[in-house]
N, CA, C and O atoms as CSV, one atom per row, in Angstrom:
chain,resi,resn,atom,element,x,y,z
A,1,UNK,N,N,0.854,-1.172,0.000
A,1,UNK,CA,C,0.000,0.000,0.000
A,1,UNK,C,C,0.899,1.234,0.000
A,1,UNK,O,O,2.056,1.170,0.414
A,2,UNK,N,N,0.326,2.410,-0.492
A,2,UNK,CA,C,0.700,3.048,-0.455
A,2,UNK,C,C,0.702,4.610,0.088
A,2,UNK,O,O,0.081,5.345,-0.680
A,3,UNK,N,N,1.149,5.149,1.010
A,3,UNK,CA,C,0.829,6.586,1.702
A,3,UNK,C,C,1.232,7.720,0.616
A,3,UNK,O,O,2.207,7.896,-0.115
A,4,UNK,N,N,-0.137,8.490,0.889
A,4,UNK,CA,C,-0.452,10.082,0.109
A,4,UNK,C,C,-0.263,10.933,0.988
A,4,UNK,O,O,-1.016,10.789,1.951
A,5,UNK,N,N,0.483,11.821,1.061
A,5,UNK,CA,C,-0.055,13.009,1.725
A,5,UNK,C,C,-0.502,14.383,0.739
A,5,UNK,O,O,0.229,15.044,0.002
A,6,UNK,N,N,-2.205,14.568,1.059
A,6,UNK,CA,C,-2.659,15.851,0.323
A,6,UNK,C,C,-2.952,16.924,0.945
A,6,UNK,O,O,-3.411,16.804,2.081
A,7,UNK,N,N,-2.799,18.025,0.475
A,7,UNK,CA,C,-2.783,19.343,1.002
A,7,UNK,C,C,-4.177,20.096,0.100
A,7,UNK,O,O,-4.435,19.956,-1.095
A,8,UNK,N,N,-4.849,20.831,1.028
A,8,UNK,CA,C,-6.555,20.995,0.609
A,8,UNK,C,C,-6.546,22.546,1.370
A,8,UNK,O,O,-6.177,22.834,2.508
A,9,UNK,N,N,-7.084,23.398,0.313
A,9,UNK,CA,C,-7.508,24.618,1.159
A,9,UNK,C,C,-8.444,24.244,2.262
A,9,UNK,O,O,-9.147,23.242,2.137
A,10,UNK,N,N,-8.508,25.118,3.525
A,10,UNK,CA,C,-9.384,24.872,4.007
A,10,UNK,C,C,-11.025,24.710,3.602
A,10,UNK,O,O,-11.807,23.927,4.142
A,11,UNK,N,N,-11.216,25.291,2.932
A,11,UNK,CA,C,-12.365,25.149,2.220
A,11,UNK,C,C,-12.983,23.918,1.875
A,11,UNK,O,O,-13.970,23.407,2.405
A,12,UNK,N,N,-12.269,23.478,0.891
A,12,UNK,CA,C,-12.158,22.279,0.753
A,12,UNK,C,C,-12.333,20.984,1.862
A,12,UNK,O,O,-13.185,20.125,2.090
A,13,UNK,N,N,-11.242,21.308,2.310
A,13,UNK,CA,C,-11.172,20.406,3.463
A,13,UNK,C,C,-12.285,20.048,4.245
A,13,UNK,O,O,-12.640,18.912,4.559
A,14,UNK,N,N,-12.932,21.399,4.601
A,14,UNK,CA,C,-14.497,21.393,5.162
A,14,UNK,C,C,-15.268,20.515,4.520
A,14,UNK,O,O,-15.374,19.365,4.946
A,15,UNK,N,N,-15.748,20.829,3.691
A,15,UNK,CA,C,-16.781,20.370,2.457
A,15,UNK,C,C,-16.275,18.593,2.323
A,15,UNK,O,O,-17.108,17.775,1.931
A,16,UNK,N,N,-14.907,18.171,2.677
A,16,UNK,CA,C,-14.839,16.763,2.507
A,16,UNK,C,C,-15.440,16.039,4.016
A,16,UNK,O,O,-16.113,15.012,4.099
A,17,UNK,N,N,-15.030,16.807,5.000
A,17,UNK,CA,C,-15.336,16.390,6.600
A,17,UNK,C,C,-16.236,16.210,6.233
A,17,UNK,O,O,-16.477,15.024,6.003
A,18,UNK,N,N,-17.448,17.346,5.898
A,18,UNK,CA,C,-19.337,17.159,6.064
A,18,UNK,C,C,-19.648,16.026,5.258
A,18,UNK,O,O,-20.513,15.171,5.449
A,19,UNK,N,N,-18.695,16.154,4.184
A,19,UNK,CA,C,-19.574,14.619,3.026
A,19,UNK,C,C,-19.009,13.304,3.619
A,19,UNK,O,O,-19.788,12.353,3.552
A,20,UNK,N,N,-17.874,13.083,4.154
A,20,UNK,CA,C,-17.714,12.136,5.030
A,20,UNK,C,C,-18.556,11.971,6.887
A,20,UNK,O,O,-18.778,11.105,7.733
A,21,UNK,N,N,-18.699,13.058,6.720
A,21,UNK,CA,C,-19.837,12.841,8.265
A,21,UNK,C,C,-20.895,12.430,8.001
A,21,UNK,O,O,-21.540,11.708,8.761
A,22,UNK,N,N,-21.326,12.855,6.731
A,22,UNK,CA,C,-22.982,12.813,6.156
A,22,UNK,C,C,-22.954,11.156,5.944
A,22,UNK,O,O,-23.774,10.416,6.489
A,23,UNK,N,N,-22.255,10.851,5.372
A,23,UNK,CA,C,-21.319,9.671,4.798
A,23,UNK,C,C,-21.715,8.380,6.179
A,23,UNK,O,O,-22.251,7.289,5.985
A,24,UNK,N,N,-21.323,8.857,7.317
A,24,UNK,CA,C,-20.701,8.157,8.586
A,24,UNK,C,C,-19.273,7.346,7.980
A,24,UNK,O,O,-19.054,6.197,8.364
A,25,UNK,N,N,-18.454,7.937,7.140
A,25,UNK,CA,C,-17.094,6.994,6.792
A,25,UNK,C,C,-16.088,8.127,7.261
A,25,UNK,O,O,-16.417,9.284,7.522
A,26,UNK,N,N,-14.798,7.597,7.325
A,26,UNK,CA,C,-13.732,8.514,7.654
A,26,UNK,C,C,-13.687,9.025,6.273
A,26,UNK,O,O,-14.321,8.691,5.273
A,27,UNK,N,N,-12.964,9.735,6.427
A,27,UNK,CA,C,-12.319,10.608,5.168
A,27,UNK,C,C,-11.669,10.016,4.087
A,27,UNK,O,O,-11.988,9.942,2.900
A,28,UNK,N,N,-10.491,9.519,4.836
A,28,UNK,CA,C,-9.706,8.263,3.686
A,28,UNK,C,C,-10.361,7.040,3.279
A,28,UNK,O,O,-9.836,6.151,2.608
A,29,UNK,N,N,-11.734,7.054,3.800
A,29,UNK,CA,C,-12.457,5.613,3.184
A,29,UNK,C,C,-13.268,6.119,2.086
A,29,UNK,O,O,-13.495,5.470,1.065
A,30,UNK,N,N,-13.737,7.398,2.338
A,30,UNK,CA,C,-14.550,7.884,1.560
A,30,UNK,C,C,-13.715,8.197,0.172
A,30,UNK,O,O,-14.219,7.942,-0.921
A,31,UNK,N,N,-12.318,8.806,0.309
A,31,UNK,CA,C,-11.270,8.913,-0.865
A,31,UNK,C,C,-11.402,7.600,-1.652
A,31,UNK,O,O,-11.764,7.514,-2.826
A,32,UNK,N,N,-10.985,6.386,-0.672
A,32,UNK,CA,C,-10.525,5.237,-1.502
A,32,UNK,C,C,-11.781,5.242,-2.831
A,32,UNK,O,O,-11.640,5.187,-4.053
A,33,UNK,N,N,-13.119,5.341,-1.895
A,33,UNK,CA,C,-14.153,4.582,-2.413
A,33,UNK,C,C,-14.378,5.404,-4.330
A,33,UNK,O,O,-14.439,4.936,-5.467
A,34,UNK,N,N,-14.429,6.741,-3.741
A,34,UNK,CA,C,-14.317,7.435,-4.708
A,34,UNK,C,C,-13.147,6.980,-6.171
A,34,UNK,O,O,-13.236,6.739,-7.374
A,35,UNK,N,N,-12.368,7.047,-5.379
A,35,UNK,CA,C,-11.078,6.450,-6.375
A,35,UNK,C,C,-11.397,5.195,-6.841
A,35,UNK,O,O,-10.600,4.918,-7.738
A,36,UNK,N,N,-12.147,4.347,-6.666
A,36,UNK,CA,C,-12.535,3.229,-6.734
A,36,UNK,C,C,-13.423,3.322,-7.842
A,36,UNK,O,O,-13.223,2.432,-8.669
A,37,UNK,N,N,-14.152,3.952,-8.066
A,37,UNK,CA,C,-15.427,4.311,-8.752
A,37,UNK,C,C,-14.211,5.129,-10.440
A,37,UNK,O,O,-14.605,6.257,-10.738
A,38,UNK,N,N,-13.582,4.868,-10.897
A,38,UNK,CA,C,-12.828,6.104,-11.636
A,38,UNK,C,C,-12.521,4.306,-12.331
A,38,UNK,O,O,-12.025,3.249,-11.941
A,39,UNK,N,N,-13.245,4.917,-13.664
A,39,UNK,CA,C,-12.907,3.331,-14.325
A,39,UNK,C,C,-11.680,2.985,-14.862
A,39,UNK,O,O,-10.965,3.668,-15.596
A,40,UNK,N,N,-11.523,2.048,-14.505
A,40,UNK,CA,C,-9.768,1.519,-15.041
A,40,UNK,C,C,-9.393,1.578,-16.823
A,40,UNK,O,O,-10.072,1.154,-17.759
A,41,UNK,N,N,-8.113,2.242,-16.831
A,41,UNK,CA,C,-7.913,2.270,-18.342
A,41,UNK,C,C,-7.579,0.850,-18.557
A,41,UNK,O,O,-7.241,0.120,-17.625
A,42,UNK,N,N,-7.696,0.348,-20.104
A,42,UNK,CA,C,-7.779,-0.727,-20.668
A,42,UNK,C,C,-5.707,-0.673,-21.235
A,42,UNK,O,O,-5.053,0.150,-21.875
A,43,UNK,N,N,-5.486,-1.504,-20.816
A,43,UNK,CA,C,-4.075,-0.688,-20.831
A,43,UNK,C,C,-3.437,-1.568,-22.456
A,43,UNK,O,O,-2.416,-1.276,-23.079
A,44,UNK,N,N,-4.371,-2.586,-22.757
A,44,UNK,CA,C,-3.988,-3.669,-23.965
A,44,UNK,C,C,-4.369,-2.673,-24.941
A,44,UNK,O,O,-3.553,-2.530,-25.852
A,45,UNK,N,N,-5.503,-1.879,-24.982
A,45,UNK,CA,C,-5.477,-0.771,-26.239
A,45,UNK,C,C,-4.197,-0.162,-26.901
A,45,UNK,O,O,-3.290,0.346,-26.241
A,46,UNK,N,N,-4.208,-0.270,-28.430
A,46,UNK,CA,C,-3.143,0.487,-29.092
A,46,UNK,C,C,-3.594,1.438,-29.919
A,46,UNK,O,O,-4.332,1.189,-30.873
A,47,UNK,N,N,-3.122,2.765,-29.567
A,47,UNK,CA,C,-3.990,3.872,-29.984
A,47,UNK,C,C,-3.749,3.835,-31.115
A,47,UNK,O,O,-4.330,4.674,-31.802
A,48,UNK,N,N,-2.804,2.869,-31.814
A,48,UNK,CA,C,-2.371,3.164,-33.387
A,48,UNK,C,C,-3.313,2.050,-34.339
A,48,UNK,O,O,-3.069,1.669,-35.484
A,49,UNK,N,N,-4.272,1.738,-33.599
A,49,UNK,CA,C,-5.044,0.971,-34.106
A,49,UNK,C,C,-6.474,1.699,-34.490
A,49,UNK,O,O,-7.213,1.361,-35.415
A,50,UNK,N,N,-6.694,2.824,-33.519
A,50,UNK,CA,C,-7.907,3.307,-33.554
A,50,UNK,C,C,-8.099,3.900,-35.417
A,50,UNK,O,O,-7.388,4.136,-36.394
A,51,UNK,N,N,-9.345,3.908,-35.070
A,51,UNK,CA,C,-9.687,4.830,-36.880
A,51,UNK,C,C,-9.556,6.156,-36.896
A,51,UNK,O,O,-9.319,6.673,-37.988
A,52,UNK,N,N,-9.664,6.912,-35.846
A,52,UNK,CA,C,-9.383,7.812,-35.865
A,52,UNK,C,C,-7.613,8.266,-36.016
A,52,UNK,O,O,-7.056,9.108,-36.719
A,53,UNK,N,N,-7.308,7.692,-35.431
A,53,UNK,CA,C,-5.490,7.650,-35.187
A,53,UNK,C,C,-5.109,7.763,-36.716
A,53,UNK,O,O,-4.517,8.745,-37.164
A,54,UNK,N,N,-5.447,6.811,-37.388
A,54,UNK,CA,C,-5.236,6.057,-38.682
A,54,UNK,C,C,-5.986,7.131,-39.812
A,54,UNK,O,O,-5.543,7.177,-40.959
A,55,UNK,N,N,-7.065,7.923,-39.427
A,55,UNK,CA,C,-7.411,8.648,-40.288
A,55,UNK,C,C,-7.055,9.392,-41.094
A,55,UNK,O,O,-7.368,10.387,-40.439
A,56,UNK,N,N,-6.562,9.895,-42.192
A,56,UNK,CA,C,-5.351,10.249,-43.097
A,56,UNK,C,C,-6.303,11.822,-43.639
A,56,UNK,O,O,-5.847,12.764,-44.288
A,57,UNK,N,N,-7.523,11.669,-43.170
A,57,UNK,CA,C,-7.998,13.130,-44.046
A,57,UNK,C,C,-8.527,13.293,-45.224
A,57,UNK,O,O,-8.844,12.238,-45.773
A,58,UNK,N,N,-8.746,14.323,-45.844
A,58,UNK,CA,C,-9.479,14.869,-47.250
A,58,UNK,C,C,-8.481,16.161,-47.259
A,58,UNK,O,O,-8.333,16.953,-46.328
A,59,UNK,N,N,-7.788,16.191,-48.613
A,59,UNK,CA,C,-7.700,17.291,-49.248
A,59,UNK,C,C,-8.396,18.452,-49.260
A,59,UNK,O,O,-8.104,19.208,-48.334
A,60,UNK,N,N,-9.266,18.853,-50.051
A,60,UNK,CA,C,-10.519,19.813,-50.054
A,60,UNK,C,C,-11.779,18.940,-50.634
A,60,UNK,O,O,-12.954,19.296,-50.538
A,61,UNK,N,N,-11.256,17.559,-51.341
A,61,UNK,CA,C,-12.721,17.750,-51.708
A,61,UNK,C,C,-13.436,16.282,-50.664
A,61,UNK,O,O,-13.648,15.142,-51.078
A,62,UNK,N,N,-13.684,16.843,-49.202
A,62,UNK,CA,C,-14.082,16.234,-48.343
A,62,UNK,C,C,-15.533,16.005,-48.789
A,62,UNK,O,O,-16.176,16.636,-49.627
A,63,UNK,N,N,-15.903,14.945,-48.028
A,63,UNK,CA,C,-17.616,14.515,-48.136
A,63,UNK,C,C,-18.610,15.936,-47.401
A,63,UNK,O,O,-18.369,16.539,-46.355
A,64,UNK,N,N,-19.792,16.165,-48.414
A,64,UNK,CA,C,-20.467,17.342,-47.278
A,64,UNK,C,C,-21.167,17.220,-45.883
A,64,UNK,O,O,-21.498,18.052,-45.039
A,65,UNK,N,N,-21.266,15.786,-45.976
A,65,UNK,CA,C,-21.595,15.292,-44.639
A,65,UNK,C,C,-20.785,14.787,-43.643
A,65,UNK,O,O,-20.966,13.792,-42.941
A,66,UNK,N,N,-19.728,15.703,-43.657
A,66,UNK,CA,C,-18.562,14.411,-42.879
A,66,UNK,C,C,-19.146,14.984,-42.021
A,66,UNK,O,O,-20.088,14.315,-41.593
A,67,UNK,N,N,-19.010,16.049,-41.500
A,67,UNK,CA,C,-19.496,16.371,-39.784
A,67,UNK,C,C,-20.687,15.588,-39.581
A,67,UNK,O,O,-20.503,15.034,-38.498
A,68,UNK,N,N,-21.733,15.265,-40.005
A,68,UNK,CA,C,-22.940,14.674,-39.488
A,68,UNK,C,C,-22.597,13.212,-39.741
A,68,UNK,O,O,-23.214,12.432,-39.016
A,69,UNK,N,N,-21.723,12.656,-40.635
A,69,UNK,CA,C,-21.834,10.957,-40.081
A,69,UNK,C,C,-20.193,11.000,-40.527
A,69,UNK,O,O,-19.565,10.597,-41.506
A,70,UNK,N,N,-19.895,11.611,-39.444
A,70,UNK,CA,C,-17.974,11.104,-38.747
A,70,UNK,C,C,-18.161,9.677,-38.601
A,70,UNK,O,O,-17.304,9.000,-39.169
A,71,UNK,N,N,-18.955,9.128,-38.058
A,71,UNK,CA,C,-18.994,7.642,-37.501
A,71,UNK,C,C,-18.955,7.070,-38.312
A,71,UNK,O,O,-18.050,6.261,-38.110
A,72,UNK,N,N,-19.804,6.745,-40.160
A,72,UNK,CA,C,-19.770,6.347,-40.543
A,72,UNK,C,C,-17.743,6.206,-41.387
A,72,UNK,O,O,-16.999,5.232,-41.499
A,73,UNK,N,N,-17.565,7.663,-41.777
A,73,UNK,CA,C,-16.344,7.566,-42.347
A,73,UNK,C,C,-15.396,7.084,-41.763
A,73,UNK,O,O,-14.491,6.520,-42.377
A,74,UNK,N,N,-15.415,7.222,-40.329
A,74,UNK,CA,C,-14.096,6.274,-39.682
A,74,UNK,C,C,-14.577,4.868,-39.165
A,74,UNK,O,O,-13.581,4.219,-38.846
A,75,UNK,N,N,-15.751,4.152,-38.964
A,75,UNK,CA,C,-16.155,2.762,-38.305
A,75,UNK,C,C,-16.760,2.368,-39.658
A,75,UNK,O,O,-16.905,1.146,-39.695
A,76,UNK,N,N,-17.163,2.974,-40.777
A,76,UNK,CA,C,-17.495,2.191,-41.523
A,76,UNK,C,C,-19.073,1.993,-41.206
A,76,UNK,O,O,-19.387,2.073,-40.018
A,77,UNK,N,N,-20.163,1.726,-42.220
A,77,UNK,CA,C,-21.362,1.479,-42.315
A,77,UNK,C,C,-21.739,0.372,-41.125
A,77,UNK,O,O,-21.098,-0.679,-41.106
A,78,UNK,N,N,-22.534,0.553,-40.366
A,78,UNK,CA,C,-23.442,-0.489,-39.201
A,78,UNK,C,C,-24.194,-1.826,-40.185
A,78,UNK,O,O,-25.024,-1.821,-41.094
A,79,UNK,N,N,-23.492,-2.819,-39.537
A,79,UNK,CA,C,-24.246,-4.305,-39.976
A,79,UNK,C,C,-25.837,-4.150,-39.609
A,79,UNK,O,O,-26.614,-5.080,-39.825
């Protein structure tokens, strides 16, 4: 495990006490839980795979609909 030490205006600081009192959890349980909730990146993704990444562009004579079906030009037409 590992120790944080964070530094919080008072302000702040307040506003975490009350939501942890409101809570009935300590403070640092209420952190973990929060942190807990923060969805895990997929770390096997290769961004050089995405379509967008890979997207190479239009010259000028782009489609007039690219803004309204982006999805289609980079994922390709829905089965």
């Amino acid at each position: 495990m590992t120790k944080i030490t964070l530094e919080l205006p008072d302000a702040e600081y307040k506003r975490l006490q009350k939501q942890a009192q409101c809570a009935v959890k300590q403070i640092t349980t209420l952190i973990c839980e929060w942190i807990a909730q923060v969805p895990k990146t997929d770390e096997s993704v290769n961004i050089k795979q995405d379509p967008l990444y890979l997207f190479e562009g239009f010259d000028s004579a782009a489609p007039t609909d690219l803004s309204i079906n982006v999805d289609k030009y980079l994922y390709g037409e829905k089965a």
